[in-house]
C-alpha positions in Angstrom: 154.9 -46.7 -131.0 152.5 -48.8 -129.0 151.8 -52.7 -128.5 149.3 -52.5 -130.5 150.7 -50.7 -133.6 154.0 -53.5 -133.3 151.9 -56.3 -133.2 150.2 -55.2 -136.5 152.9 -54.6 -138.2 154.6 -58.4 -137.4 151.0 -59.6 -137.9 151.6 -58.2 -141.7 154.2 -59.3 -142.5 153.2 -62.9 -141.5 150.1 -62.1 -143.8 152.7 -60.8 -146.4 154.5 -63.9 -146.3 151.8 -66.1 -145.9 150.4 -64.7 -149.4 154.1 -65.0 -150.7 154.5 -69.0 -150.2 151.2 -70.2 -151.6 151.1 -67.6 -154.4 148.4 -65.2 -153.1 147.9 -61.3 -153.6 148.1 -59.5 -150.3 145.0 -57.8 -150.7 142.8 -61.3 -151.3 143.2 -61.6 -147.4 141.1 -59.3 -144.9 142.6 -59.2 -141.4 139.7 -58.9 -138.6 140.6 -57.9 -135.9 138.7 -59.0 -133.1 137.8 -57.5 -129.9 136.5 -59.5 -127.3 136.9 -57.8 -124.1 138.9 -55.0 -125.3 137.3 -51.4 -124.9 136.1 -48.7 -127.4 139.5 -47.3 -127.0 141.8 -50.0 -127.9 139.0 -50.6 -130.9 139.9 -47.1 -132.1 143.2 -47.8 -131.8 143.9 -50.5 -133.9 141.6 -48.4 -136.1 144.4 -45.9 -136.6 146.9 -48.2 -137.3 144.7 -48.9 -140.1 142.3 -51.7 -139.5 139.1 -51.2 -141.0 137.2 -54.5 -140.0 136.1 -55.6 -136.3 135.0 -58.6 -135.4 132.9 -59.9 -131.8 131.5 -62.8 -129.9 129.1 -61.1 -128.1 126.2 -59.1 -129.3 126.2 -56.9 -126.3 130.1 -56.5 -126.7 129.1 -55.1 -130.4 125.8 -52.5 -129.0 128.4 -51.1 -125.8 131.0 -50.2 -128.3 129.0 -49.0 -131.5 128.5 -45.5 -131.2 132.1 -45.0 -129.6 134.0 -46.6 -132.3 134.2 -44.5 -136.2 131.0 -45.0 -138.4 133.3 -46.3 -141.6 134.2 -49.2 -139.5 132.7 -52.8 -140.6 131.5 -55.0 -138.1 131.5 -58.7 -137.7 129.8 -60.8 -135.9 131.9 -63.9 -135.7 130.3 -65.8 -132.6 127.4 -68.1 -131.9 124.4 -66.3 -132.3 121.0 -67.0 -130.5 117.7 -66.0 -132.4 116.6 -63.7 -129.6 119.6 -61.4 -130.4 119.1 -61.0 -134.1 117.2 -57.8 -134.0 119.8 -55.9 -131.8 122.1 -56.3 -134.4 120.8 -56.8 -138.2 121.4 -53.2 -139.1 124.5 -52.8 -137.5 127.1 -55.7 -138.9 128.5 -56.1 -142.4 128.5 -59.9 -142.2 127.4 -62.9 -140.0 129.9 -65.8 -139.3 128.2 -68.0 -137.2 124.6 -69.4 -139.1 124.9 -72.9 -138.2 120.7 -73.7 -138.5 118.0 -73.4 -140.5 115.9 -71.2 -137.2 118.6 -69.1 -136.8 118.9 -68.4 -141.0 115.0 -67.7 -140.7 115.0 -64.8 -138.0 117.7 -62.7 -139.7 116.2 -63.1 -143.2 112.5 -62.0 -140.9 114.8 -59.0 -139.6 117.0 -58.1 -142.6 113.1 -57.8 -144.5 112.0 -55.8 -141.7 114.7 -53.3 -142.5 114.8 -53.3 -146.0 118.4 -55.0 -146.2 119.9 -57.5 -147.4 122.2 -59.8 -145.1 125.4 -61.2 -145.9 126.4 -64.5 -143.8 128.2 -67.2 -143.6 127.9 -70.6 -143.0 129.3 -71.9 -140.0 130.9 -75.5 -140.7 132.3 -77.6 -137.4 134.9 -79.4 -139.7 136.7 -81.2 -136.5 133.6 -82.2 -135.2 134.2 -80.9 -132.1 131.6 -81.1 -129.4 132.6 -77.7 -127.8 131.9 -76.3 -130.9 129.0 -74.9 -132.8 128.5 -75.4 -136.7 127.0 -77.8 -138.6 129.2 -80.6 -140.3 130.7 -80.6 -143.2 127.9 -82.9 -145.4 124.9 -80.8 -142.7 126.5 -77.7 -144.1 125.4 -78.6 -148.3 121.8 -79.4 -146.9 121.8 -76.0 -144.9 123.3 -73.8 -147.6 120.1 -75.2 -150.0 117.5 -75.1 -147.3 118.7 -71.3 -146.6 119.3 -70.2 -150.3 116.0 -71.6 -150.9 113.5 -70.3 -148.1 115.4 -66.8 -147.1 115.6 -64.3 -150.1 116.7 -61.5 -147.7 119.7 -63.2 -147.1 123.2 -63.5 -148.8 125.2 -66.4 -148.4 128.8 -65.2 -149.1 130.7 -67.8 -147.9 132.3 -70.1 -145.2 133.4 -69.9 -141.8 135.3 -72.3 -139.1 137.0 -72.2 -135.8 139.9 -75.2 -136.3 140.5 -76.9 -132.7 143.2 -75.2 -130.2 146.4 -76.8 -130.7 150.3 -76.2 -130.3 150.8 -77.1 -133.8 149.2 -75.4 -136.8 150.0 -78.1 -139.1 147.7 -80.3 -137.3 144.3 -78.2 -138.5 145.7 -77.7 -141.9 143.4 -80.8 -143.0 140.3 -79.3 -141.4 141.1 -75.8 -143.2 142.0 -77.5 -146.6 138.4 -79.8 -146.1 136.4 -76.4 -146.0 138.3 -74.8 -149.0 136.8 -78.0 -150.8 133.8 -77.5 -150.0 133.9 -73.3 -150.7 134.8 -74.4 -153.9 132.5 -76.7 -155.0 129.9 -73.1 -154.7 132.1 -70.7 -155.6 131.1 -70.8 -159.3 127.3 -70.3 -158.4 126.2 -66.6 -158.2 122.7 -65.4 -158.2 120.8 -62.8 -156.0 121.2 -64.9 -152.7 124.4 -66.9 -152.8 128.1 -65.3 -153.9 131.2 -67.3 -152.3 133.4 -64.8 -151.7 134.6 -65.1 -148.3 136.3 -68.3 -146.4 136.7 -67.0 -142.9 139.4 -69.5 -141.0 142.3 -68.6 -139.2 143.3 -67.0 -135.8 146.2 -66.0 -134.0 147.7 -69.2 -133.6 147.2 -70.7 -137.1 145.9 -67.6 -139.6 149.6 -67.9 -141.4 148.2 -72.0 -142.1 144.5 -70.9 -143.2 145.7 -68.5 -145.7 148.2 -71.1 -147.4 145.2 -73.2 -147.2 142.6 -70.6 -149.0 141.1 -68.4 -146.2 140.4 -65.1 -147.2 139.5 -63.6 -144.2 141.3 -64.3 -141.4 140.1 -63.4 -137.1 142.8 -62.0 -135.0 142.7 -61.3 -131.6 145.4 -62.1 -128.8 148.2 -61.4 -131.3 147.1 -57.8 -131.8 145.7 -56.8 -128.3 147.2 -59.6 -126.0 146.0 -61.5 -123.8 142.5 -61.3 -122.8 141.3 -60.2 -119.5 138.2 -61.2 -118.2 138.0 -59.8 -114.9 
């Protein structure tokens, strides 16, 4: 079997066991797996080992691989996106990570209306606060989630997303993951035609195991599936 296919498999069974400690069902968590960098090939791949969701940072990464990678595959597009990019992508992905404003909420609602969809996204929430990071903080993200409920009708807000801060110990974001479950649930009870919380997107390789005790339902998994990245 290949690298690939093994690292799957242990990723699993940390999902598995994951779900197991915090008294979760297996199938409440969706791995992504995510595919900076990596080529059409080792996108198919995974894909025959059974993954059936791919996420990206880039939206040119997402238009070079599109037509080479199976049509029943779901994409994600998990990194910052700029307005400009918006209409490259709208009809391809399943679900948008990364609105963190107001501008950005207004041009994919303009584009998902221009194609007659719909657009699930998420909320992007910088719950460490970082400076590096995009997202909008946890008390910016309540006045976001109204202003785009309110003033976007073709989009869906499903949900939650954050990228915790790069650390050696996981324990150490389990207080930012545990701050966004409290705020996912504080909307989860509110369903109408543009706002279902359904997903809480937190977790990568080196804390997804963390996030999913602490409520995440999809997790984003990169290195520990394909390796290390290459970016020659």
């Amino acid at each position: 079997m290949s690298l690939i296919h093994d690292n799957l498999n242990h990723i699993e069974n940390q999902i598995k066991e994951a779900c197991e400690r915090c008294g979760r069902k297996r199938e409440d968590v969706l791995l992504i797996a995510v595919t900076k960098t990596r080529t059409a090939a080792e996108v198919n791949e995974a894909v025959s080992w059974g993954i059936t969701d791919v996420g990206e940072n880039k939206v040119q990464e997402i238009m070079d691989k599109y037509d080479d990678v199976p049509g029943d595959v779901k994409w994600h597009m998990i990194g910052h996106l700029q307005t400009n990019k918006v209409k490259f992508i709208i009809d391809k992905v399943s679900l948008i990570h990364s609105v963190d404003k107001l501008k950005l909420a207004e041009e994919i609602d303009k584009r998902a209306r221009e194609h007659g969809i719909i657009a699930d996204v998420l909320i992007e929430v910088n719950a460490a606060g970082e400076a590096s990071k995009f997202g909008t903080d946890l008390e910016g993200a309540r006045q976001l989630i109204e202003d785009v409920h309110n003033n976007c009708p073709n989009i869906r807000i499903k949900g939650l997303m954050t990228i915790a801060p790069i650390t050696d110990n996981p324990e150490d974001v389990r207080i930012y993951f545990r701050q966004l479950k409290g705020l996912f649930d504080s909307y989860k009870d509110i369903k109408d035609n543009n706002m279902d919380f359904e997903h809480l997107s937190m977790g990568m390789s080196g804390d997804f195991e963390v996030a999913i005790e602490e409520g995440a339902t999809m997790v984003r998994v990169g290195t520990a599936i394909f390796g290390a990245r290459n970016y020659n």
